[in-house]
N, C-alpha and C positions, 0 to 999 in steps of 0.2 A: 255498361260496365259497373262496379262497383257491387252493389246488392248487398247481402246480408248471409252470405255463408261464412264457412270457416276460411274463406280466401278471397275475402273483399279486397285487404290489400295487394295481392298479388295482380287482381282483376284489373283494380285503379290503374296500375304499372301497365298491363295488355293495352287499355280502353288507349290509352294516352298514347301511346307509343303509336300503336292503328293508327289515332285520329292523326295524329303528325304525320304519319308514312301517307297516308289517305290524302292527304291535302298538299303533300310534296306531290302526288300522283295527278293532283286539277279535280278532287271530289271536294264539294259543300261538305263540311263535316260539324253535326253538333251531339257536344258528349251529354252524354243523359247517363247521371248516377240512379239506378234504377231501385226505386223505393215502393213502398202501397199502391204511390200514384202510376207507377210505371204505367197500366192502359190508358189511364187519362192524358198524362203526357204525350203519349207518343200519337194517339187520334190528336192532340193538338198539331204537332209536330210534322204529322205526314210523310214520313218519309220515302223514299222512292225504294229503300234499302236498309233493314237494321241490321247492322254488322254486331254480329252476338261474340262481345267481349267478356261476359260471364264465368263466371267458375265456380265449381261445387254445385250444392244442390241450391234446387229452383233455377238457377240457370244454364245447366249442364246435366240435370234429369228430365226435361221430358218437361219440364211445369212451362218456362217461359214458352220456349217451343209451341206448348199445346194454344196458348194467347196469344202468340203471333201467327199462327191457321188461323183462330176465331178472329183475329183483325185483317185480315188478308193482308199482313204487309210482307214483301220476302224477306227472306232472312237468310243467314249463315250457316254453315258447321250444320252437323245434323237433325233430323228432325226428330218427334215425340218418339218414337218407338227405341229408334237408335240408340238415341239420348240417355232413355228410360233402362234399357238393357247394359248398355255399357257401364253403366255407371252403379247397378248391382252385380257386383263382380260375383256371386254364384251362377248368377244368370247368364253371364258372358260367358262363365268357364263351358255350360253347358252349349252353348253355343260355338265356342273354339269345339269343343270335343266332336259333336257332331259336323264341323267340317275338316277334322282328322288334326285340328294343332294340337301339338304336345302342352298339358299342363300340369300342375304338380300335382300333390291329394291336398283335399280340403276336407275342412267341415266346417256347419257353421254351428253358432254355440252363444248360448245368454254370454252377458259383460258375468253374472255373476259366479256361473258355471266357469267359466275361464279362470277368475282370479282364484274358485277353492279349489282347483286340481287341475293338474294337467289332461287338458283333455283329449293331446296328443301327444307323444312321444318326444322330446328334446332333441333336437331344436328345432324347433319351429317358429313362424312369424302368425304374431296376432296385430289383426288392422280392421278398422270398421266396415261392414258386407261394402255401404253405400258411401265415401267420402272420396276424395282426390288428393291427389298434390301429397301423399306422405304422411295426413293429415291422421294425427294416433296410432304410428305404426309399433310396434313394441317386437323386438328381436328377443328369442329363449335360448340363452346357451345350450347343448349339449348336456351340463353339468349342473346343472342349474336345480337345486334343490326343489325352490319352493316357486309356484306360477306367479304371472306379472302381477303387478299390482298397476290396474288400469287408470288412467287420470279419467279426471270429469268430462275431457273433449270425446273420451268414446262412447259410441253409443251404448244401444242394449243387446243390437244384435251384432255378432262379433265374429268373422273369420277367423280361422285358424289353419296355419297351411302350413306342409314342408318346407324347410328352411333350405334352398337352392345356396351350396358356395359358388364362388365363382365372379364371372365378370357382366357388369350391367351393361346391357344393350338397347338401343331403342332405335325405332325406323318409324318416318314418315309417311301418310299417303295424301297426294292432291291431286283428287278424284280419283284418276284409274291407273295410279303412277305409285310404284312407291319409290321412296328417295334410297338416298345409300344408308349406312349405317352409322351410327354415332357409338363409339364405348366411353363410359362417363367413368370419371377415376374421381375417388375420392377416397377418405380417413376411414371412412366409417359407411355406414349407412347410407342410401341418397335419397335423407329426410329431407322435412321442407326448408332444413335453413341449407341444406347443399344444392338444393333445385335455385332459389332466387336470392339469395346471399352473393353477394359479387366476391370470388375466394372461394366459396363454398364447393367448387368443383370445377374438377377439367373435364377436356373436351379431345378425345382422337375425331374428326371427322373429315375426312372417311376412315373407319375404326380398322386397323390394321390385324386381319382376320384371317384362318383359310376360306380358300374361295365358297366352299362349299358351304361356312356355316352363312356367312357373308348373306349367300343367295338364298339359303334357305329362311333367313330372317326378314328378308325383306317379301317371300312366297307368303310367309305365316302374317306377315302385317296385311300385304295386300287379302288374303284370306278370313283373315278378321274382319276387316274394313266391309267386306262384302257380305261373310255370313251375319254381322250384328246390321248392316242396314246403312252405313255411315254414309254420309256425302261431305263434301266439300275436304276439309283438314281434317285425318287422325293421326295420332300416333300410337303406337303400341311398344311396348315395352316387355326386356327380355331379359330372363338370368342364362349365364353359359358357363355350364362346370366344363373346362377342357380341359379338365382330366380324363374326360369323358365323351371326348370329341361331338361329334351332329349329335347324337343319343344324350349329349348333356344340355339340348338346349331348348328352354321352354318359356312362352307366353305369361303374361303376370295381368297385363290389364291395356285394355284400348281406353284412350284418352280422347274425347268427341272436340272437348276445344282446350287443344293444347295451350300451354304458355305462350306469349309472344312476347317477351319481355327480354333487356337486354341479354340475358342469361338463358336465355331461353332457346330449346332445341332443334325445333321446326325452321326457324327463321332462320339458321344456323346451319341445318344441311339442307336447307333450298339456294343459299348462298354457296357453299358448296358446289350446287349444281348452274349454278350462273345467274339464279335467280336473285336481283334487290328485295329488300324487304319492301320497297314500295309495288313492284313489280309483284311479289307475294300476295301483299293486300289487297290489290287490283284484280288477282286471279278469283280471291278468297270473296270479294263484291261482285265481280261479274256472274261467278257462279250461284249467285244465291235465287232463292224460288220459292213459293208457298209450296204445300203439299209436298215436302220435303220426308 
């Protein structure tokens, strides 16, 4: 847990929470904030199982992943490739598309080409190709004279996508299951102070939907999960214009390790479905395996 991305803190809140739910469940649990030394550590450590509480990059692209194949320990959530792909949302889009999920138009585009012009049409959202959790997302009115003015947290290389109105949706999968549906209500946006801010958002779960977008969100999650490679937890997340009924409803990005935090989505409609969060964690450890 822990590390050194733009969502260390958030991480710290997962790792802790696992290690609690983990040891309410009868497992040895030691937290390891994962720094330079993380390989050295963990060949000390030995563990039978690293339960990958990470987020963002290095521990949710493909990097720690790829060092825990080269130490043969099992591990969590998905592996290099998955990891790797999910987490370049152009690269996902192409991969939703080739297994028929609906996504919006993108393009990608320098940080500095973004800020002198519009380099798409109003309104659109700009967010970095490769980051998580809401992390530099920037909304373009409509009306909007002049393009964003980017902060320092974005990178260089910068999405830019149609601006979907409407209502956010998101669906779990654990392994070959997807859960029901969550719609997240909130003021504004659901940046990262509405994802893990306590207040920062509510929660329909089970999201009060017609049946049909209902199942069709949870089709397009399980088909993510499969076309990008995922094992263990994902979740994918959805905008729904219904003004526009099923034709308004499209994919945004698979998340390889979700939040677990008390605010957090996964652990939220797995409980829904009967399942404890220790009961969760337990599924989330059993399943884990090298060559993931």
């Amino acid at each position: 847990m822990g590390g050194r991305s733009a969502e260390r803190e958030v991480s710290l809140v997962t790792g802790r929470a696992c290690a609690n739910a983990l040891r309410e469940a009868g497992y040895e649990v030691v937290e390891l904030d994962a720094g330079p030394d993380l390989s050295a550590r963990l060949s000390e450590i030995k563990p039978d199982v690293c339960f990958n509480a990470l987020h963002g990059r290095w521990g949710e692209d493909g990097c720690v992943q790829g060092m825990l194949e080269w130490l043969r320990l099992p591990y969590t959530h998905s592996g290099v490739l998955a990891s790797a792909l999910a987490m370049d949302k152009s690269r996902a889009k192409a991969a939703y598309r080739a297994a028929g999920i609906p996504v919006v138009e993108s393009l990608l585009a320098t940080k500095a080409e973004v800020m002198a012009r519009h380099v798409m049409a109003p309104p659109y959202v700009a967010k970095p190709n490769a980051e998580g959790s809401s992390v530099g997302v920037y909304i373009v009115a409509k009306d909007a004279n002049t393009p964003p003015r980017l902060g320092p947290e974005m990178p260089d290389e910068v999405m830019v996508e149609e601006y979907v109105p409407g209502r956010e949706l998101t669906v779990s999968v654990l392994g070959n299951r997807a859960m029901c549906v969550t719609e997240i209500h909130t003021s504004g946006w659901y940046d990262y102070h509405a994802k893990y801010a306590p207040g920062g958002s509510t929660h329909s779960c089970p999201a009060v939907l017609p049946a049909e977008v209902a199942a069709a969100a949870q089709d397009y999650a399980l088909r993510a999960h499969r076309a990008l490679g995922c094992r263990g937890l994902s979740r994918s997340d959805f905008r729904w214009d219904d003004t526009r009924g099923l034709a308004g409803l499209f994919i945004l990005e698979t998340n390889t390790q979700p939040g677990m935090t008390p605010t957090s989505l996964s652990p939220e409609q797995a409980a829904a479905e009967g399942m404890s969060f220790p009961a969760l964690c337990t599924w989330i450890v059993e399943d884990a395996s090298c060559d993931r």
